[in-house]
VOKOLTI-492517 format. One record per residue (C-alpha): x, y, z; residue in three letters. Coordinates in steps of 0.05 Angstrom, whole numbers, padded with zeros to 5 digits, always signed. Example, Ala and Ser with C-alpha at 12.3 -4.5 7.8 and 13.67 -1.06 7.14 Angstrom:
# residues 2
+00246-00090+00156ALA
+00273-00021+00143SER
***
This chain:
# residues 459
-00418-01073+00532UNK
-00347-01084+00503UNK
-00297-01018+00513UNK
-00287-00977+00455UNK
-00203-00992+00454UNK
-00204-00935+00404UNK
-00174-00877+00450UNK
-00136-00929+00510UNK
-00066-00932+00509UNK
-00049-01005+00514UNK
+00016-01043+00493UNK
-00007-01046+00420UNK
-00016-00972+00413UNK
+00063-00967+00447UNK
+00099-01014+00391UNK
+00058-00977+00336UNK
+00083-00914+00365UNK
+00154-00947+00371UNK
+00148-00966+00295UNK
+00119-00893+00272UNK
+00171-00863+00299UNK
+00232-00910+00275UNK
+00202-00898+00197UNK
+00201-00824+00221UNK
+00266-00817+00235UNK
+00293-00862+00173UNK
+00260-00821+00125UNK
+00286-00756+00151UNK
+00353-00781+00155UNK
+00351-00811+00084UNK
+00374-00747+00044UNK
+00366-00779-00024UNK
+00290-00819-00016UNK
+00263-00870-00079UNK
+00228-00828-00123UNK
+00165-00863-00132UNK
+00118-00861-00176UNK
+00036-00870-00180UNK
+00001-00929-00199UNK
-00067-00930-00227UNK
-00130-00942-00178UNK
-00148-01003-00193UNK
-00074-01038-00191UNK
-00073-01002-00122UNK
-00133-01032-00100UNK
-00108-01103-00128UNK
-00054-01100-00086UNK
-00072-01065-00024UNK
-00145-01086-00025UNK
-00199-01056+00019UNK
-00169-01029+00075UNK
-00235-00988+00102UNK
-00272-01061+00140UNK
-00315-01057+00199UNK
-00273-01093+00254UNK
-00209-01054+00217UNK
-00149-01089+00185UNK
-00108-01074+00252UNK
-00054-01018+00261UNK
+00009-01066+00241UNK
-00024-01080+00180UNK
-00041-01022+00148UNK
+00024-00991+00165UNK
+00057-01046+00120UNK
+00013-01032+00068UNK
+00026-00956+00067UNK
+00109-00965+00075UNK
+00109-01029+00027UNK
+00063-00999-00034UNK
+00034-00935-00011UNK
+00086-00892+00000UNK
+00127-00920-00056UNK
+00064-00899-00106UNK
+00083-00825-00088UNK
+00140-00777-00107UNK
+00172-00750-00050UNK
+00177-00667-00064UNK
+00239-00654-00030UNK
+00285-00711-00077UNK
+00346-00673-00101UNK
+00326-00689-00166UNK
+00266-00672-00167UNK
+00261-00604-00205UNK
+00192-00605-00227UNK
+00134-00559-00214UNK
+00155-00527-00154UNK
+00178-00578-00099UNK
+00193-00565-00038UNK
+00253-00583+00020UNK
+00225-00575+00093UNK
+00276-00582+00145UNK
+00284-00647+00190UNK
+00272-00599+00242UNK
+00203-00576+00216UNK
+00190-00647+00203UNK
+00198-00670+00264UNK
+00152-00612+00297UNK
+00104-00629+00257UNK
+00095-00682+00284UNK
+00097-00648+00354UNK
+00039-00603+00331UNK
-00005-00656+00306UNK
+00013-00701+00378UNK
-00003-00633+00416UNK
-00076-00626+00388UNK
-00077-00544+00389UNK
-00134-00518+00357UNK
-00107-00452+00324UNK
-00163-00407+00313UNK
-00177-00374+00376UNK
-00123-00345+00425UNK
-00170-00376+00484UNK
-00153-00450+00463UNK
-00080-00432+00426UNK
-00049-00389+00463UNK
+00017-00416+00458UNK
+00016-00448+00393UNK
-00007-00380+00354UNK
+00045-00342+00397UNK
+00090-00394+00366UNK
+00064-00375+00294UNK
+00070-00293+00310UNK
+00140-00305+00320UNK
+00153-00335+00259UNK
+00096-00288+00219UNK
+00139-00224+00253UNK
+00199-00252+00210UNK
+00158-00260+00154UNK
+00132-00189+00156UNK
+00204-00159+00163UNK
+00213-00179+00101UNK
+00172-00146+00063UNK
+00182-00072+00090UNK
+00111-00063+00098UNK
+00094-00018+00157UNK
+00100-00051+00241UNK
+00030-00046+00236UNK
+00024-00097+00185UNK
+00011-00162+00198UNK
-00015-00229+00168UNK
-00034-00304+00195UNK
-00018-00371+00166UNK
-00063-00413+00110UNK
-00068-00480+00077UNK
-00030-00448+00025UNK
-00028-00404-00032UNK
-00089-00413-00055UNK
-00124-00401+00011UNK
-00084-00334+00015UNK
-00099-00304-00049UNK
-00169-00321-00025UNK
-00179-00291+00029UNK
-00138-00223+00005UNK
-00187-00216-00053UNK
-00245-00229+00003UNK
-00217-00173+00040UNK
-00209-00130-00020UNK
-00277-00134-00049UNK
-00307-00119+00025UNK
-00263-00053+00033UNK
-00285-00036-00033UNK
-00363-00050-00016UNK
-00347-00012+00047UNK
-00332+00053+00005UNK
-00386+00066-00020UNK
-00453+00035-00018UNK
-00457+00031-00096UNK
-00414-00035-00091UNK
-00458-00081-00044UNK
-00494-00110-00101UNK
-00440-00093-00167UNK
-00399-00155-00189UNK
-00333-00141-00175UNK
-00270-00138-00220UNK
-00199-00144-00219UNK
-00136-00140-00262UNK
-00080-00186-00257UNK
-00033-00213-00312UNK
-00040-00274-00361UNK
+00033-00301-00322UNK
-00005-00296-00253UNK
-00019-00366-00221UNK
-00076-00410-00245UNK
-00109-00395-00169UNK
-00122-00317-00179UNK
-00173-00338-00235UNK
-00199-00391-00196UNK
-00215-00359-00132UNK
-00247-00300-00170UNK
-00300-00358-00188UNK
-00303-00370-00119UNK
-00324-00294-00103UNK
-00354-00286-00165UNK
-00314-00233-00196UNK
-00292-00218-00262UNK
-00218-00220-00285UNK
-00195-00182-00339UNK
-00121-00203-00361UNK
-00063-00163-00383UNK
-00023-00200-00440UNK
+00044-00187-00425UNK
+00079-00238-00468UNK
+00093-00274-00410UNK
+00136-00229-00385UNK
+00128-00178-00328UNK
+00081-00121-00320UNK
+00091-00053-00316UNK
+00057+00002-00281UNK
+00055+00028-00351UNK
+00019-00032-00373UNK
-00026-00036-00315UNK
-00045+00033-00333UNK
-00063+00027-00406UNK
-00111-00028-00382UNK
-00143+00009-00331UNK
-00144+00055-00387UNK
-00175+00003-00431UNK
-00226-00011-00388UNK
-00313+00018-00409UNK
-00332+00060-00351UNK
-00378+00013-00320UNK
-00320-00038-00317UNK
-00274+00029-00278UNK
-00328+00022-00222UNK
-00320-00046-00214UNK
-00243-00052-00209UNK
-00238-00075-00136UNK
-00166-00102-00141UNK
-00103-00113-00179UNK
-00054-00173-00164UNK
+00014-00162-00183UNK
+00062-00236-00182UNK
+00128-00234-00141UNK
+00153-00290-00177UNK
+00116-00330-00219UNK
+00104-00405-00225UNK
+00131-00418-00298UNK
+00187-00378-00304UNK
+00208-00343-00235UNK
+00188-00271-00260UNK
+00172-00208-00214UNK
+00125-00153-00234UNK
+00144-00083-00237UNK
+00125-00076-00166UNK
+00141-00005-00144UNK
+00105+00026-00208UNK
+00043-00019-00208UNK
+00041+00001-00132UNK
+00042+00072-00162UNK
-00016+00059-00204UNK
-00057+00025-00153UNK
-00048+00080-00103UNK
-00072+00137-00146UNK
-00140+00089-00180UNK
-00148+00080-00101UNK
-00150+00005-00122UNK
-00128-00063-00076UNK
-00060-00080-00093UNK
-00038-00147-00078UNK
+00017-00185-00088UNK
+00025-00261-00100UNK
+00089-00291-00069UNK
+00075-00356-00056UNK
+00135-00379-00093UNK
+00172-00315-00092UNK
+00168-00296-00031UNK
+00226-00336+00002UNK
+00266-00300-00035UNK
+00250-00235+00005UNK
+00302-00257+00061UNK
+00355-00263+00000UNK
+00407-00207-00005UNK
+00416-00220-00081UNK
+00348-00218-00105UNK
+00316-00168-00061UNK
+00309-00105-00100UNK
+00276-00146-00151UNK
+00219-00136-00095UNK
+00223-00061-00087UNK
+00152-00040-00079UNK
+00121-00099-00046UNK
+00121-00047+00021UNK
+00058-00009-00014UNK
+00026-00073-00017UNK
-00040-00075+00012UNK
-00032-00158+00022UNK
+00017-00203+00006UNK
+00012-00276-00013UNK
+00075-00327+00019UNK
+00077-00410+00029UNK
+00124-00426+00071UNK
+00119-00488+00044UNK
+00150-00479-00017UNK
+00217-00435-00007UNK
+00219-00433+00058UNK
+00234-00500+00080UNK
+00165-00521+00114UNK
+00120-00586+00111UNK
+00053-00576+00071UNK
+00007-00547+00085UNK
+00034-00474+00107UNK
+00021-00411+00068UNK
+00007-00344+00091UNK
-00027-00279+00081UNK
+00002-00210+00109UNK
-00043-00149+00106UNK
-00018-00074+00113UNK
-00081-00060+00153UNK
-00098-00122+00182UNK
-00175-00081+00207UNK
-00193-00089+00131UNK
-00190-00170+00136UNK
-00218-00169+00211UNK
-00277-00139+00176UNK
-00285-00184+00118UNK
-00275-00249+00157UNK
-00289-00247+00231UNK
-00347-00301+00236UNK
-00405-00288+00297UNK
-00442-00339+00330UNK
-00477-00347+00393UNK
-00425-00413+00412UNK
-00361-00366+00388UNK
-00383-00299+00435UNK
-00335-00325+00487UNK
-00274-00329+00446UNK
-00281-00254+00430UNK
-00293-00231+00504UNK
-00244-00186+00549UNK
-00223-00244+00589UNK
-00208-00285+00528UNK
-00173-00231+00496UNK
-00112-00247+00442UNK
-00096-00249+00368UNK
-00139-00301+00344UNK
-00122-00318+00270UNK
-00193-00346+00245UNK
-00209-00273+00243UNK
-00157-00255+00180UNK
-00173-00311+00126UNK
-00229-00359+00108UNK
-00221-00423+00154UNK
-00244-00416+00225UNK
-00232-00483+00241UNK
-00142-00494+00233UNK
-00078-00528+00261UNK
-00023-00485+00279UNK
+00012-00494+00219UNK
+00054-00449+00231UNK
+00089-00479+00287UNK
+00144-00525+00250UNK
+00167-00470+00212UNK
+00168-00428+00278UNK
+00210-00482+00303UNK
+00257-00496+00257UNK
+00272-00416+00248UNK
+00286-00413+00322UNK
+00324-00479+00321UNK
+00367-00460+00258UNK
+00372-00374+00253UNK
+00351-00340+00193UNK
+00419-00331+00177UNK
+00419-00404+00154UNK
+00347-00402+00120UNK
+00380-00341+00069UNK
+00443-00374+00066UNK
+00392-00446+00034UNK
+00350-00390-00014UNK
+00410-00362-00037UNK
+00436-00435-00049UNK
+00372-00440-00101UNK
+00386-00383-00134UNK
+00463-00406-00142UNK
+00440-00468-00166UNK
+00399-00440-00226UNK
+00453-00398-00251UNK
+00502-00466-00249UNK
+00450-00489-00290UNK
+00447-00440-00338UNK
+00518-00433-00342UNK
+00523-00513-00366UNK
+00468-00513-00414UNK
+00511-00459-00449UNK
+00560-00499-00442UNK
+00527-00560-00482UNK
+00514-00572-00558UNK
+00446-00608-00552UNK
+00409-00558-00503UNK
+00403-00477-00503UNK
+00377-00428-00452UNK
+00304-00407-00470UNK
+00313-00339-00424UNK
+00357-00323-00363UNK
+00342-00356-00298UNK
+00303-00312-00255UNK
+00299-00335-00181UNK
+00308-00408-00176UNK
+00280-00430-00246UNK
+00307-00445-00302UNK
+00278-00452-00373UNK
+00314-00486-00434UNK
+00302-00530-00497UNK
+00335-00591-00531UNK
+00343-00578-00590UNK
+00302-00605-00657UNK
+00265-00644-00599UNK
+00190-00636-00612UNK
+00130-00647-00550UNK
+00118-00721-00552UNK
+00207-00731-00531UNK
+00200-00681-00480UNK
+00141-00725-00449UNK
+00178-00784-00465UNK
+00241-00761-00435UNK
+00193-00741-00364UNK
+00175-00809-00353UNK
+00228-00851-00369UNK
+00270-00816-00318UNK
+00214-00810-00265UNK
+00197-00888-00275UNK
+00269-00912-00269UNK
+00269-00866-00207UNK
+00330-00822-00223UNK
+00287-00748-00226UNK
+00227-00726-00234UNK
+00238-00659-00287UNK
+00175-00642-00330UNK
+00161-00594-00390UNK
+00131-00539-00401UNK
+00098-00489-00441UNK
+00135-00418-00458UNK
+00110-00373-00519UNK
+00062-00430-00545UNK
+00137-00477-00542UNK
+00144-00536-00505UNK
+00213-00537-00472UNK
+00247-00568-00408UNK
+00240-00523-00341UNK
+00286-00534-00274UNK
+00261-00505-00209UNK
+00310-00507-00148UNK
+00290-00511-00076UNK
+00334-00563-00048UNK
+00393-00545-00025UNK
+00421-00613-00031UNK
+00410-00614-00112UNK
+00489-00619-00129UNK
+00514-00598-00194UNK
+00531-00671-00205UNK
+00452-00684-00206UNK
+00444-00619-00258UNK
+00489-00655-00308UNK
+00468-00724-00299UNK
+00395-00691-00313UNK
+00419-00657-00378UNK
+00466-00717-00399UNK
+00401-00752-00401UNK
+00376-00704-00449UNK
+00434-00728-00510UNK
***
């Protein structure tokens, strides 16, 4: 029978390797990367053609198909001109560690088998913790993202609050958030099957005054239910930060969950400017941050921090006879699959560990407060211009603005004919029912040369 060449290390496998790595270390040093842009399916597959064959199209191959079409059918998210959504900048060192922590094959959800790889991620979770003020015995582990966070915080939640009072096992649970929180809190409630009941605050930021009138608001039946309310430190559209410290108040006399969802935000804990726009985020019970977004790491790295980290151990440990050994004496460690939903998970949060020890954090608030600079340049020129105006004032890194007399259809027009001729990717959005332009800074290589080529674009 013919040997399976699969997992021997032969001269083909070597020149691959020589050829990942020479694309590796062109990309990272290429600061300013073609923006692609997608194709549809089917001119994909016309080009590329079927690339899944049982003998396999060979290594060499399908590397020239991904660098040759592929790659150029995607936008990369940390272009300097690329404002949109909210990209993202990871560090060449991070980069390049990721790559180390894929090559090292470090299965992160048991101390037994990661030791070193999830003391790696403490380090950098420690950091993250500072941050928020919350108390030394706080604590929190690393996620896919966002999404995954705000997950498995509302998991936790909802258990504590079954473990209250045995009234709850079997009640549908409910919580409050705000109609400016991210599009996952509603989403993930699905996922538990929980009720949401939003606050309409305009689309600006809620009060503890607000949260109370809806708690207020709220029959009886629905009081007993309230299991949670998630406050946004910074949110997606428009940068804005809840009235943290008196929500916090709110929550902590209702005896509800309060959590708060940073995953954009929360880079902008380590920034000296911004921070007491964050003041009350220490009475959180958890606390929702992606590194990959403002904090300079590859996808996919979020996190989740608890203030009492017992209340997720007892929501998500998993038990099974094959896992027993992982929990015993002789195995004993912080094992991370106990704190959100995955069991199995890479140590994602190794290149961010990495690049904070390579680089200081010095330098990582010194890049966040870069962002934050940027915006207000921004908004400082489109003041300065006849054919745009500022919509509201920048808040974090975003800003939002209109041309004027345009109407929905130029804004989308506008989008793609700068995205397809690969100058920047900057999309609209929606703000009080209006469509109008948005910026979002990350990058701290976005020069205010690219902000006014963006809005001379705009005339």
């Amino acid at each position: 029978m013919e040997q399976n060449k699969m997992h021997t290390i032969d001269m083909d496998l070597v020149e691959m390797t020589l050829d990942v790595m020479k694309y590796t270390i062109d990309r990272i040093s290429n600061v300013t990367p073609e923006l692609g842009s997608p194709k549809k399916e089917d001119e994909l597959l016309r080009i590329v053609g079927e690339t899944i064959t049982p003998n396999g199209i060979g290594g060499e191959n399908a590397f020239k198909l991904f660098k040759d079409v592929l790659v150029k059918a995607c936008v990369p998210i940390d272009h300097p001109r690329h404002l949109a959504f909210v990209p993202a900048a990871p560090t060449r060192a991070a980069i390049m560690f990721d790559l180390v922590t894929s090559a090292s094959s470090i299965h992160g959800a048991y101390w037994m088998e990661g030791a070193g790889g999830i003391f790696c991620e403490n380090q950098a979770m420690k950091w993250l913790v500072s941050l928020t003020g919350l108390p030394d015995t706080a604590f929190g582990v690393f996620t896919s993202g966002g999404t995954a966070a705000n997950l498995s915080a509302m998991v936790a939640a909802r258990e504590e609050w079954r473990r209250r009072s045995s009234d709850n096992v079997s009640v549908r649970g409910l919580l409050l958030t705000s109609d400016g929180a991210h599009s996952s809190v509603q989403a993930m409630a699905k996922v538990i099957d929980a009720d949401v009941v939003m606050i309409d605050n305009h689309d600006e930021r809620i009060t503890g005054a607000e949260l109370r009138r809806a708690i207020d608001e709220l029959e009886e039946k629905d009081r007993k239910r309230l299991f949670a309310v998630v406050a946004t430190g910074g949110t997606t559209n428009a940068g804005i930060i809840d009235e943290l410290d008196s929500i916090a108040d709110v929550c902590e006399k209702e005896n509800v969950w309060f959590h708060v969802d940073c995953a954009y935000g929360g880079g902008a804990l380590a920034a000296n400017s911004v921070r007491h726009l964050f003041n009350g985020i220490e009475k959180a019970d958890s606390i929702t941050i992606d590194p990959h977004k403002w904090l300079f790491s590859p996808y996919d790295c979020g996190a989740v921090i608890y203030k009492n980290l017992e209340h997720a151990k007892n929501a998500h440990s998993q038990k099974g006879a094959y896992l027993e050994i992982f929990k015993d004496e002789g195995a004993q460690g912080f094992n991370p699959a106990d704190y959100q939903i995955q069991l199995t998970r890479r140590v994602r949060g190794m290149p961010l560990w990495f690049s904070l020890a390579m680089h200081g954090t010095d330098k990582y608030k010194q890049a966040i407060e870069r962002g934050i600079e940027l915006a207000k340049i921004a908004e400082q020129k489109i003041k300065d211009s006849d054919h745009v105006e500022v919509v509201r004032p920048s808040s974090l890194s975003v800003v939002l603005f209109r041309r004027k007399d345009w109407t929905p259809d130029q804004y989308k027009d506008w989008t793609y004919k700068n995205h397809n001729s690969g100058f920047a990717l900057v999309t609209p959005t929606k703000w009080k029912k209006e469509t109008i332009a948005r910026f979002c800074f990350i990058n701290p290589d976005t020069t205010e040369d690219d902000i006014d080529k963006i809005l001379e674009s705009m005339k």
